[in-house]
Backbone bond lengths (Angstrom), bond angles and torsions (degrees), N, CA, C in turn:
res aa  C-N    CA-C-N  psi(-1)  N-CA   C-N-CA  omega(-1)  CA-C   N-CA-C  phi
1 X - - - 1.449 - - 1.529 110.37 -
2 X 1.076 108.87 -24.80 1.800 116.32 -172.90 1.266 100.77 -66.02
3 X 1.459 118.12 -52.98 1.818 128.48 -166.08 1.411 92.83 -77.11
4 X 1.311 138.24 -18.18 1.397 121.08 169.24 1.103 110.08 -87.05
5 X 1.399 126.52 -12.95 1.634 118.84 -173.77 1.608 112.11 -85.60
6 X 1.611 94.16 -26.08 1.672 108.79 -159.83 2.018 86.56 -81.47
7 X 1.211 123.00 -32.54 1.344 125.81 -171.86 1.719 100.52 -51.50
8 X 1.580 92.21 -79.48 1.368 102.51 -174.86 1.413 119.38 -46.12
9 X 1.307 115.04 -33.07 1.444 110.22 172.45 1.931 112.18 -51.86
10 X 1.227 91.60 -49.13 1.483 120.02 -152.90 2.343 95.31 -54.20
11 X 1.729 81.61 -43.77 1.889 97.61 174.87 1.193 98.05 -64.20
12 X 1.563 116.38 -35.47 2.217 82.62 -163.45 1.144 85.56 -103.97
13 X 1.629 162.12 57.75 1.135 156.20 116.14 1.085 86.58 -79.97
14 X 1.807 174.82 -43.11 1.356 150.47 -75.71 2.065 86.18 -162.72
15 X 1.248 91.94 -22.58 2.067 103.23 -163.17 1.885 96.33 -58.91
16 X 1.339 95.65 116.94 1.486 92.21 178.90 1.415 112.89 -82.58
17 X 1.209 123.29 129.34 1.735 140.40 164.77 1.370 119.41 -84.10
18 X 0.984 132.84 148.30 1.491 136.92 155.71 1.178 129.62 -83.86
19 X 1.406 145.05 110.45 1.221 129.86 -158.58 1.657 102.06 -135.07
20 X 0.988 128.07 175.65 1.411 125.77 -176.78 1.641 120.86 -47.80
21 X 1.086 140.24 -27.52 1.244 147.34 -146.87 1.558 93.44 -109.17
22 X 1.233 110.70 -50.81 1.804 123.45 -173.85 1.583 102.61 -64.66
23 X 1.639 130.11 -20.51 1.359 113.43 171.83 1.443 122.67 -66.52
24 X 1.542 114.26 -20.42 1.604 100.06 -174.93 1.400 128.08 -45.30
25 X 1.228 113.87 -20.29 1.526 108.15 175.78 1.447 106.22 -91.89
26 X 0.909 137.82 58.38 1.291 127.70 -156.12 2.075 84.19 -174.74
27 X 1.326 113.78 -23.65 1.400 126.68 -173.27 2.189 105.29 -38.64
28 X 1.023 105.29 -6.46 1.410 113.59 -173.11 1.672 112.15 -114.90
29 X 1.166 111.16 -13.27 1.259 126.47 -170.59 1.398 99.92 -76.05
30 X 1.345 123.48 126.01 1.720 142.86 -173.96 1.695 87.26 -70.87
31 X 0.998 131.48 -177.61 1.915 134.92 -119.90 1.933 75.16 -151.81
32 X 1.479 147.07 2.95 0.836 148.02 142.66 1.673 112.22 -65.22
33 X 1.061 113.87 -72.39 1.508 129.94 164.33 1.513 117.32 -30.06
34 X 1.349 132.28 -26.71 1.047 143.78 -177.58 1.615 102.01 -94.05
35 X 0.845 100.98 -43.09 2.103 102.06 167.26 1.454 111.62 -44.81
36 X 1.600 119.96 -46.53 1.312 130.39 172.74 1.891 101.42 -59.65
37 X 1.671 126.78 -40.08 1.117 108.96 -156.52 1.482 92.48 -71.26
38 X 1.372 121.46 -37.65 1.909 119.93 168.55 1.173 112.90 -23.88
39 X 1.224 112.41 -74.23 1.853 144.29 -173.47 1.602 84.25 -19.39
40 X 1.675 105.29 -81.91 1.538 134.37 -141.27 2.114 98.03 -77.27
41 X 1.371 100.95 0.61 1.511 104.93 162.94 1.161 110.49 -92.97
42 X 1.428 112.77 -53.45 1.319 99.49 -168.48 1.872 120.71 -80.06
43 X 1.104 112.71 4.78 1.382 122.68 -170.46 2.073 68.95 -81.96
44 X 1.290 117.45 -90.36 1.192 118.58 -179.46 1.545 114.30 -12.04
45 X 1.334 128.56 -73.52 1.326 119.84 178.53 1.569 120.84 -38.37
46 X 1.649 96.63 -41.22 1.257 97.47 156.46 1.980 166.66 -63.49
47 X 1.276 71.42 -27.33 1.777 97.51 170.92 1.627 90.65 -92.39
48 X 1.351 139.81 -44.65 1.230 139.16 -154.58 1.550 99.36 -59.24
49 X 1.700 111.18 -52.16 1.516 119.79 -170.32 1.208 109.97 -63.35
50 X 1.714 121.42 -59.57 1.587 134.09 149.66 1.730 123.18 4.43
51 X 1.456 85.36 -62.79 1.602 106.60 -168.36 1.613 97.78 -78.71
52 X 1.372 126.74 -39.16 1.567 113.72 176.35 1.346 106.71 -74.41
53 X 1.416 122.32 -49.04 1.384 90.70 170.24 1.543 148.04 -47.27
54 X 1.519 108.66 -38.92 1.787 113.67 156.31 1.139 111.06 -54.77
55 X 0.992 123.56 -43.63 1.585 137.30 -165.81 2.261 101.04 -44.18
56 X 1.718 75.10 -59.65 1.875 79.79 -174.85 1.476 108.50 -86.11
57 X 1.268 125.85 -14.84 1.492 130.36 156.33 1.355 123.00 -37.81
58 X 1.720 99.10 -52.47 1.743 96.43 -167.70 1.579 89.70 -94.82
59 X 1.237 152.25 -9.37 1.195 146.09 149.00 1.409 128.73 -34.99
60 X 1.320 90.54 -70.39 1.785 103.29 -178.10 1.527 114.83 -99.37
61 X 1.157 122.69 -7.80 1.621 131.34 179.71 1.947 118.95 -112.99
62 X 1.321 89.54 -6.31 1.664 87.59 172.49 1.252 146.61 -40.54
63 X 1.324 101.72 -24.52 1.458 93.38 173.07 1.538 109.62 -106.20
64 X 1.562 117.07 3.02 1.474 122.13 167.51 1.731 97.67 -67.17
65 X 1.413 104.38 -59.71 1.544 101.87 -165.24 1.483 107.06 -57.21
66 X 1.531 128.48 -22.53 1.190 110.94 -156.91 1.767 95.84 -87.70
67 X 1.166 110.61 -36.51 1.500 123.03 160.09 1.560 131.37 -15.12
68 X 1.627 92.22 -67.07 1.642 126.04 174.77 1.577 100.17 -60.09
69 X 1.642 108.75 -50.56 1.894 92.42 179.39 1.264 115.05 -81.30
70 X 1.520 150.94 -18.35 0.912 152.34 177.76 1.459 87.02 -67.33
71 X 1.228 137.51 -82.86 1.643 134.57 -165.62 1.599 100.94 -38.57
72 X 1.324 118.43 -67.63 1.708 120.15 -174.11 1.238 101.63 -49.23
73 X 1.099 156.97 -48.28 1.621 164.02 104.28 1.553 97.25 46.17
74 X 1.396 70.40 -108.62 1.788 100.54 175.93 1.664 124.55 -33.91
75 X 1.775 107.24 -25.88 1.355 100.72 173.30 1.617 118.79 -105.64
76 X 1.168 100.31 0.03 1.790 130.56 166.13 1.480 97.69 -38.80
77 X 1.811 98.50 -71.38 1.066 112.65 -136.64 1.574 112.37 -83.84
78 X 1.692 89.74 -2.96 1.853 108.53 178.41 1.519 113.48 -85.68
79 X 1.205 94.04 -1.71 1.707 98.94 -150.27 1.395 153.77 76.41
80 X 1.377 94.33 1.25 1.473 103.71 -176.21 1.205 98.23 -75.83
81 X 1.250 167.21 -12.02 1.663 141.97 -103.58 2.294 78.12 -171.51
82 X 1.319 89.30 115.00 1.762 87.73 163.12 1.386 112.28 -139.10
């Protein structure tokens, strides 16, 4: 669970943003197009927050989660669970 926590961390440190400096290539792009660079931030802000939350999930809750799949597992395999 650690090497999955340290991963995901590792992705939303890695999540590319757009910030003022990174538009120059973009310096041609009609002021519609720039609505999309919003869009493609906030999806980012979004996966970014996402990803810290798992992040401290599989950190500090690991052996809950591993718990929870062994039970979902285990009731899989009884049939209760479809």
């Amino acid at each position: 669970m650690d090497a999955s926590a340290t991963g995901v961390n590792t992705l939303k440190e890695a999540t590319p943003r757009f910030e003022g400096w990174s538009l120059a290539p973009l310096a041609g792009v009609p002021i519609v197009g720039l609505m999309f660079v919003n869009r493609f931030n906030t999806i980012t802000d979004t996966w970014k927050d996402s990803a810290g939350i798992l992040s401290e999930v599989l950190h500090t809750d690991s052996g809950k989660v591993s718990r929870a799949a062994e039970n979902y597992a285990a009731a899989a395999r009884a049939g209760t669970v479809k």
